[in-house]
N, C-alpha and C positions, 0 to 999 in steps of 0.2 A: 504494500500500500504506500503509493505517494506522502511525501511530507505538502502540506498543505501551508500557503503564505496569505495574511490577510493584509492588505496596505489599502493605510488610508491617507489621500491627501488632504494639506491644509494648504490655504495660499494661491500664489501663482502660478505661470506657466513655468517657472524656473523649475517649482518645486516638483510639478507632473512630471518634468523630463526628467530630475532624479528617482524619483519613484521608476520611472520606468526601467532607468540603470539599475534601480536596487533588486528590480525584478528580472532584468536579464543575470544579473551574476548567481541570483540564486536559484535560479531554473537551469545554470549550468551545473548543478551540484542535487538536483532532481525534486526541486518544488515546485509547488503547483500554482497558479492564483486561484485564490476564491474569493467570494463577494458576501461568503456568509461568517460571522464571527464562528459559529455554534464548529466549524469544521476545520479551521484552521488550527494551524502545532505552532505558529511564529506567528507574532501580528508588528504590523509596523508603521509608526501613527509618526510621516513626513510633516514638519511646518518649518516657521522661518520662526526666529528670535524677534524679530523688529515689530512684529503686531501682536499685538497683546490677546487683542478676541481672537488671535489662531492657541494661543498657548490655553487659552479657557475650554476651547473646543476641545480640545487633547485631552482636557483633565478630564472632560466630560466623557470621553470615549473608552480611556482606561477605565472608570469606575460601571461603566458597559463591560468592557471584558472583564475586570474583575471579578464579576458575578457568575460569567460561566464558568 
């Protein structure tokens, strides 16, 4: 069974295009993406330091997976 990657962006288009590198290096090492928290083994919450409502969102998002 696949390892499972959940990533989520905050931000800009800078930040998509990393996210999208974080997701090609780890699908060369055999993860998957998925779009549902409940299936992923790795979750990965992208933002920038310089906006404030992106770092609030995050807090919000961990206390999401922290639950499952």
């Amino acid at each position: 069974m696949a390892q499972k990657i959940f990533i989520k962006t905050f931000g800009c288009q800078m930040n998509e295009y990393d996210s999208n590198r974080i997701f090609d290096s780890v699908k060369k090492i055999g993860f998957e993406k998925t779009d549902n928290y409940g299936d992923a083994n790795c979750y990965n919450f992208n933002t920038s330091k310089i906006r404030y409502t992106a770092k609030e969102q995050v807090d919000h998002e961990r206390v999401r997976v922290k639950k499952i």
